[in-house]
C-alpha positions in Angstrom: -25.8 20.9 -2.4 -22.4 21.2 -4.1 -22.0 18.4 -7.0 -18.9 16.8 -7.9 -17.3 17.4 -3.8 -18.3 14.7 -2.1 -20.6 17.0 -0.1 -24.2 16.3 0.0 -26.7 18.7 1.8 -23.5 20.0 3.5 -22.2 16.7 4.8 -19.1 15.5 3.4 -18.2 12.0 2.9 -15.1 9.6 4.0 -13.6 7.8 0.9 -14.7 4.2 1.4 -12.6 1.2 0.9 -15.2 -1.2 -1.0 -12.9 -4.3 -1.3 -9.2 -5.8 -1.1 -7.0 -8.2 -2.4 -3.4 -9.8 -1.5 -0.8 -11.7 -3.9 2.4 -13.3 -3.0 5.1 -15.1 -5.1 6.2 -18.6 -4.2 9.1 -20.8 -5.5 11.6 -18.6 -7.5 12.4 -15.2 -8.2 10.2 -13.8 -11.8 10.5 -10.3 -13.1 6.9 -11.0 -13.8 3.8 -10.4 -11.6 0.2 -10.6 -11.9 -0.9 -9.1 -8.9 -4.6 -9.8 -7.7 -7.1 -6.9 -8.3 -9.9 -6.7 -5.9 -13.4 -8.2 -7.4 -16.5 -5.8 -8.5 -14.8 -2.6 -9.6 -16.7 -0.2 -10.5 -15.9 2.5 -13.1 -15.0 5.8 -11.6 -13.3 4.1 -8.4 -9.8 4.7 -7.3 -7.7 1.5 -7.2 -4.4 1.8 -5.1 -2.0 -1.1 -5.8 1.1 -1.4 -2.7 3.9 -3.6 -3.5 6.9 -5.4 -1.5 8.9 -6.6 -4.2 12.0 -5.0 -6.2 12.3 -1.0 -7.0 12.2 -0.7 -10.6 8.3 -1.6 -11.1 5.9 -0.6 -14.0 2.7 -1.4 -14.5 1.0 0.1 -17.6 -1.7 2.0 -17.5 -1.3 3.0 -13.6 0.8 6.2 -12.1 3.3 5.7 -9.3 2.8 7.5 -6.4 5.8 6.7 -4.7 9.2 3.9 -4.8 10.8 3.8 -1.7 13.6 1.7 -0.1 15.7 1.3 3.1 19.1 -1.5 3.2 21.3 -2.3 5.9 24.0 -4.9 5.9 23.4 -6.4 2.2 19.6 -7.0 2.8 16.9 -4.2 1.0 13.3 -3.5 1.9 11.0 -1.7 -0.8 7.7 -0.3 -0.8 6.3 0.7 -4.3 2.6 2.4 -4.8 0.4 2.8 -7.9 -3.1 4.0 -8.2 -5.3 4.9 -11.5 -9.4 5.7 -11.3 -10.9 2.3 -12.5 -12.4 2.0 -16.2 -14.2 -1.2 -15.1 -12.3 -3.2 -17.4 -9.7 -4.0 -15.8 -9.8 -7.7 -15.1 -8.7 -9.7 -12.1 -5.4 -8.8 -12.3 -2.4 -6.2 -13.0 0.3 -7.3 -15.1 4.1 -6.2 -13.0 7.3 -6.1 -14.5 11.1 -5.5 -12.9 13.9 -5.0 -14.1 15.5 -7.5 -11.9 13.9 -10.7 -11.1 12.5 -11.1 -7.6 9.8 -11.9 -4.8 6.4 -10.4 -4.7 4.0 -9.4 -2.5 1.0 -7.3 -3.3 -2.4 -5.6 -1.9 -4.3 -3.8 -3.4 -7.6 -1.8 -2.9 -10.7 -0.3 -4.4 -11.8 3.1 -3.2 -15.5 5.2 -3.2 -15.4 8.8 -3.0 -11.8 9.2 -3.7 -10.5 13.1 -5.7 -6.3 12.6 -4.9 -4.1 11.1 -3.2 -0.4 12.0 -1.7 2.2 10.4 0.5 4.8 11.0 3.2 8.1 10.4 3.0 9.2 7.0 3.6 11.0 5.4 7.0 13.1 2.9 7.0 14.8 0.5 9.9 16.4 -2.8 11.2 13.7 -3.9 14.1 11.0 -5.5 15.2 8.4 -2.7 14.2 7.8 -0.7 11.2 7.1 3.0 11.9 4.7 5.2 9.1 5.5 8.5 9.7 3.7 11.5 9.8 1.6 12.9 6.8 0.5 16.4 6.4 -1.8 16.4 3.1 -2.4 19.3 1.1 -6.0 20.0 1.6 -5.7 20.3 5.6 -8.3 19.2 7.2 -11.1 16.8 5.6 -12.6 13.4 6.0 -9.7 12.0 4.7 -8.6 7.7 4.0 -5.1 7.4 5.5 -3.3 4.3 4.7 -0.6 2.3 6.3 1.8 0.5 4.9 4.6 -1.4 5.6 7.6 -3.9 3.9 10.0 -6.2 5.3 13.2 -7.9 3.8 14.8 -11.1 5.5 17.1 -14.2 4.3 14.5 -15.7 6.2 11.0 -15.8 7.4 9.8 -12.4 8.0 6.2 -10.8 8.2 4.0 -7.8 9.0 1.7 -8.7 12.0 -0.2 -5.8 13.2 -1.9 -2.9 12.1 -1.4 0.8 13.9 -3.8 1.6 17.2 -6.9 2.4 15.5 -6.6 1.1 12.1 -8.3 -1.5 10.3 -7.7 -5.3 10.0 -4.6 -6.1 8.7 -4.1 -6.8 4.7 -0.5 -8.8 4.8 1.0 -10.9 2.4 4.6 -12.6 2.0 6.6 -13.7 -0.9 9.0 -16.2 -0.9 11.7 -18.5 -2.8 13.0 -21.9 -1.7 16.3 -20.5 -0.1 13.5 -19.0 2.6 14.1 -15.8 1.5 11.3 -13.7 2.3 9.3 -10.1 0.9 6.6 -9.4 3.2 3.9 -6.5 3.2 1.4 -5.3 5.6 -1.3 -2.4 4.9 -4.2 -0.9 7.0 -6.2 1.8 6.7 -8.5 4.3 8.8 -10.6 7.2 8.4 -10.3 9.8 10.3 -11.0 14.1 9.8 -7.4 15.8 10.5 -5.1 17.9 8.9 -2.1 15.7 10.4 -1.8 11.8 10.6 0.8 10.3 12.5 0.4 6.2 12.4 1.3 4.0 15.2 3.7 1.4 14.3 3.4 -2.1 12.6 4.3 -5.1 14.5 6.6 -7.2 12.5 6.8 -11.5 13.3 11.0 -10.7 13.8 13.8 -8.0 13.6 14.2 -7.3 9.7 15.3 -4.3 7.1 11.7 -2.7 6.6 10.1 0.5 5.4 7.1 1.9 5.8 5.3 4.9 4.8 1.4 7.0 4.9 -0.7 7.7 2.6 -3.4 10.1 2.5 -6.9 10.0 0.2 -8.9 13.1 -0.6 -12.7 12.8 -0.5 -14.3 14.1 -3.6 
C-alpha cells in the first residue's frame, strides 16, 4: 500500500469529478461576478473554476492556471482557469473581478483524488467548432482527468453545443447583455490512462471567435 498516491493495494485511482456548477450574466456588462461553486465541498478537494468572460480576472484566494484569448475582426473570445484545494468554507460562491466591465459565463467543478493540474496551450478560430488541442502532462502516463473546454464571442447569439467523442455531458453556459451580445462557455471532461490527450472538437450553435484549450488532472 503506498499512502498519500492515490494507490491502494497497487490500484491507482481516476480523480473523480464529485459535482458541477454553471453561472451566466444577464442584462449589462459588471466588472463584478459571483460565480456559482458547486454544492457539498469537501475539505481537501480540488475546485477548478473555467471562465468566458474578460482577460484580466482575479479571484482571491484561487491560483490561475492559465488566461487565454483569440480576436478576429474586432470581436475577442477568452478562456480564463483557476483552481485552489477546497478548505470547506468556501461558500456557494466565488467573488470575480475585471478590470473592464463585461459578460460572464462560468463552470466550475469539484474534484476527488486530484495531486496537480497543467494545461496545453490554447487554440483559437473563427468557425463553427472549437478545437482543444493536444496535452502532453508531465507525469506521462497515469489515470489522469482531462478537461475540455471551450469559449465563444459573438455580437450575437452564440453557444457551445457538444462535447468531444468520448467525453462527458456537456457543462455550457452563456452570458449576455441586451444589445444580444453573447459570452458563451462549454466544458467536458473524461478519464482516460495516457501519456497524450488529444480532444475532439466542440460543436458550437454558429460560426464565432472561440478558443479552446485541455486540461490535464494528476491522480494523487
Amino acid at each position: 500500500m503506498r499512502l498519500g498516491t492515490g494507490i491502494i493495494g497497487g490500484v491507482e485511482k481516476f480523480p473523480e469529478v464529485m459535482a458541477g456548477s454553471v453561472g451566466n450574466s444577464t442584462g449589462s456588462l459588471n466588472r463584478n461576478y459571483a460565480a456559482p461553486l458547486p454544492t457539498g465541498i469537501v475539505a481537501g478537494e480540488m475546485l477548478v473554476l473555467i471562465v468566458s468572460g474578460p482577460f484580466d480576472i482575479s479571484a482571491s484566494g484561487w491560483t490561475r492556471l492559465f488566461a487565454v484569448n483569440y480576436s478576429s475582426n474586432g470581436s475577442f473570445a477568452v478562456l480564463t482557469c483557476f483552481y485552489k484545494t477546497a478548505t470547506g468554507l468556501e461558500g456557494s460562491s466565488v467573488p470575480l473581478t475585471a478590470v473592464d466591465p463585461s459578460i460572464w459565463a462560468t463552470v466550475a467543478y469539484r474534484i476527488k483524488g486530484a495531486r496537480t493540474i497543467e494545461a496545453a496551450a490554447s487554440a483559437g478560430s473563427v468557425t463553427n467548432v472549437a478545437n482543444p488541442p493536444s496535452l502532453s502532462p508531465s507525469w506521462g502516463s497515469r489515470k489522469t482527468l482531462w478537461i475540455a473546454a471551450a469559449a465563444t464571442a459573438s455580437p450575437g447569439s452564440r453557444s457551445v453545443t457538444g462535447a468531444p467523442s468520448g467525453y462527458s455531458s456537456l457543462a455550457a453556459a452563456t452570458g449576455s447583455i441586451s444589445t444580444g451580445a453573447t459570452f458563451s462557455i462549454g466544458v467536458a471532461w473524461r478519464q482516460l490512462e495516457a501519456a497524450t490527450e488529444d480532444p475532439g472538437t466542440m460543436a458550437l450553435s454558429a460560426s464565432s471567435v472561440n478558443v479552446a484549450n485541455t486540461i490535464a488532472i494528476r491522480p494523487k
